[in-house]
C-alpha angles and dihedrals in degrees: 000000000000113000110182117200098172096248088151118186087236088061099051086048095043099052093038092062081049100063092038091063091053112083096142096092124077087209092065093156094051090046093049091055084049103056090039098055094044090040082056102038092052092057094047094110124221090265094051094048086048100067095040109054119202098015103141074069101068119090135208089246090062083045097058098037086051086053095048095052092046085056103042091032087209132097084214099050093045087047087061095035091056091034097240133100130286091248094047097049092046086044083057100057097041086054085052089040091048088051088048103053091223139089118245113178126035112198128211128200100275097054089255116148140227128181119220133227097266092047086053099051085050087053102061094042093059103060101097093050083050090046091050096047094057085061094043082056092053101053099040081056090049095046089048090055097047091049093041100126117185110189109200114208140201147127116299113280098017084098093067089040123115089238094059102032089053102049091040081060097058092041107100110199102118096117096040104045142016116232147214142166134236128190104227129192095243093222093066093038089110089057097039091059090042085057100046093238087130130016102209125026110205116197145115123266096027120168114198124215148205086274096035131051125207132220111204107220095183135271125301114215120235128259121211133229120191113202079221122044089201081067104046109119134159117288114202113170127007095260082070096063105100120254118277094338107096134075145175131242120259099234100130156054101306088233084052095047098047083042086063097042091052097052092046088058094049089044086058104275115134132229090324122166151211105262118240095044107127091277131126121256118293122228087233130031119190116210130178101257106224095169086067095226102123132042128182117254106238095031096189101064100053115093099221138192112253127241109235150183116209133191148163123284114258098011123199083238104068095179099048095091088049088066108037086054092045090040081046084057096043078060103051092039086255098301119091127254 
């Protein structure tokens, strides 16, 4: 049995060339399904049109579904393959069969199918619309490639700094994203990723959140500052900071920060303090050292802030945070810090 829908090969290229030359729009597949429904509907002659009663209603969701069930010649298979459930799926095709006025499946007891006649003769001429959408696929992937845009955040300076340029040299996502780079006021960074200005925030002292996840990339040692420089002397171990009269410095999320303090006095420190609360100047302040120019001398005993990257939930880019956390153990030699 012939059935003829009019899917000429001159429409599929047709209205390929179409969406590709419409890049104006963010929902490019969308756009794309659009153009090649309407580009195939309006070539469907009168006579076509004539023997098939209700097609502009048919969709390329019922196509593909209807593909995938001729091949795997089972409502259950179609249903994983297409990621969806067995009645769905059924549901699907008896919609497309219903538009179509025809039966295209018979079932036997054993939910075994069989496509009919009619089912046979769609398929085949179908195969240049199915050929043409496998093109369209390749180049709206290619054109979402080319367009993938990750913007790294972070405050003013941090981007020169030893602890980022050494972990952006170990992240390899050349080939799968462009980047760029976008000074952000730490205190709004959390607004700024919830409202997709930036992809990645990179800080110390960082807290995720039911809405943010976080990707440890490892501590960062303190650096020391004396008030006055006649006093400055080597501080080796917690216990050496003077009484009440240190601080750190308030860069950082305020759970992060009383995290830290609380782990430098159980580590020996004594009443120290956040710096910026309404207390005179300490003789020392402690801040994270992202140039990478000085290190504690007895590392280990130093409760740090740690260096990460943070990010929205759910991301578009699934395999950002893959990345971010391969390129986190490059950096460490493959052990944590």
């Amino acid at each position: 049995m012939s059935v003829d829908f009019g899917f000429g090969k001159r429409t599929c290229q047709r209205t390929v060339q179409t969406a590709k030359n419409d890049k104006s729009s963010g929902c490019l597949d969308a756009r794309c399904s659009t153009a090649m429904f309407h580009g195939i509907v309006k070539d469907v002659g009168k006579s076509s049109l004539s023997r098939i009663e209700g097609l502009p209603a048919i969709s390329l969701r019922q196509l593909e579904i209807f593909r995938t069930i001729f091949e795997e010649r089972s409502f259950t298979n179609a249903a994983l393959d297409l990621r969806s459930t067995r009645a769905n799926i059924k549901r699907i095709c008896d919609d497309f069969s219903n538009e179509l006025g025809h039966p295209l499946f018979d079932e036997d007891v054993e939910k075994n199918l069989r496509p009919t006649p009619f089912a046979i003769g769609l398929i085949s001429q179908m195969a240049p619309l199915s050929r043409s959408l496998r093109r369209l696929n390749d180049e709206v992937k290619t054109l979402h490639h080319d367009g993938r845009l990750v913007r790294f955040a972070a405050a003013g300076g941090f981007f020169g700094e030893s602890v980022f340029t050494e972990f952006l040299s170990l992240l390899d996502i050349r080939k799968l994203f462009r980047t760029c780079f976008v000074k952000m006021d730490p205190v709004r960074y959390r607004t700024a990723l919830l409202n997709a200005e930036c992809d990645v925030y990179f800080g110390c002292g960082l807290i995720g959140s039911d809405r943010l996840e976080l990707v440890d990339l490892g501590s960062v040692p303190w650096k020391f500052s004396w008030l006055d420089a006649d006093e400055a002397r080597p501080i080796h171990h917690p216990g050496d900071l003077p009484e009440g009269e240190w601080e750190i410095g308030s860069l950082g999320d305020p759970e992060a920060l009383a995290e830290c303090l609380d782990a430098l006095h159980q580590a020996g420190a004594k009443d120290g303090r956040i710096s910026g609360q309404d207390h005179a100047a300490a003789r020392v302040l402690l801040e994270p050292d992202i140039t990478g120019a000085h290190r504690p001398a007895v590392a280990p005993s130093w409760p740090c802030h740690r260096f990460s990257a943070i990010l929205r939930k759910h991301h578009p880019y699934v395999e950002l945070k893959t990345h971010l956390a391969q390129a986190s153990v490059k950096l460490h030699g493959g052990h944590g810090s």
